[in-house]
N, C-alpha and C positions, 0 to 999 in steps of 0.2 A: 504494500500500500504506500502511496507517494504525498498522500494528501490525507486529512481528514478536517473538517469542521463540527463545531457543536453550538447549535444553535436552540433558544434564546442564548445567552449568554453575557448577562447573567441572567439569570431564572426565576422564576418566580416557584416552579414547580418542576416539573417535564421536560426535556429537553431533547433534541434529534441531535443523532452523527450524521454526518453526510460525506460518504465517501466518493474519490474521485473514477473508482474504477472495482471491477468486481474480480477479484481474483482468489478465490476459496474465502471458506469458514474464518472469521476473527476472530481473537481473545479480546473482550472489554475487560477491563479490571478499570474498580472505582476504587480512589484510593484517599484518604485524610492528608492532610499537610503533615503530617508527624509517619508520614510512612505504612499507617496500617491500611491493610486490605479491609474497605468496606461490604463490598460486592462484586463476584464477577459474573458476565454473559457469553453466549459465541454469538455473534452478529452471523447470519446465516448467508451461505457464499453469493446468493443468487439477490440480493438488496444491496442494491446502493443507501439507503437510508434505515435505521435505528433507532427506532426510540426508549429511551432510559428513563423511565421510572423514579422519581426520586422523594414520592409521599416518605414521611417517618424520619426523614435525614432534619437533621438539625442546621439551621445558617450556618455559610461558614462558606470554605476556599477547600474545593478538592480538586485531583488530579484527576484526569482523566487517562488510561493509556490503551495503545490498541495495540493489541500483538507484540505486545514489551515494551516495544521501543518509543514508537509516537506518541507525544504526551502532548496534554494540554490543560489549562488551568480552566477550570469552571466555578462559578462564584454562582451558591444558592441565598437565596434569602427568606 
């Protein structure tokens, strides 16, 4: 994957990935600012788009990451 987006960002609630290209199944992994694993998903090979879930999280700045490597910061409120 070359690309990803996550949009609103920042959130009020729910938020999509949007990826640039489809090439197999993903790892999501949602992660806290201090490193812990929140939650993780497989984004399924044949979507370009993802929606995350994020009722019960408390405010705050999480990571986002796909497939290990690609991160991004998402801000809930």
């Amino acid at each position: 994957m070359n690309y990803f987006q996550s949009t609103p960002n920042p959130t009020q609630g729910d938020f999509t990935l949007v990826s640039d290209e489809m090439e197999g199944a993903k790892q999501v992994e949602l992660f806290s600012v201090q490193g812990s694993l929140i939650q993780s998903w497989t984004w399924p090979k044949e979507e370009l788009k993802f929606e995350i879930h994020t009722r019960g999280l408390t405010s705050g700045v999480y990571i986002i990451k796909v497939n290990g490597s690609h991160a991004q910061q998402i801000i809930i409120h």
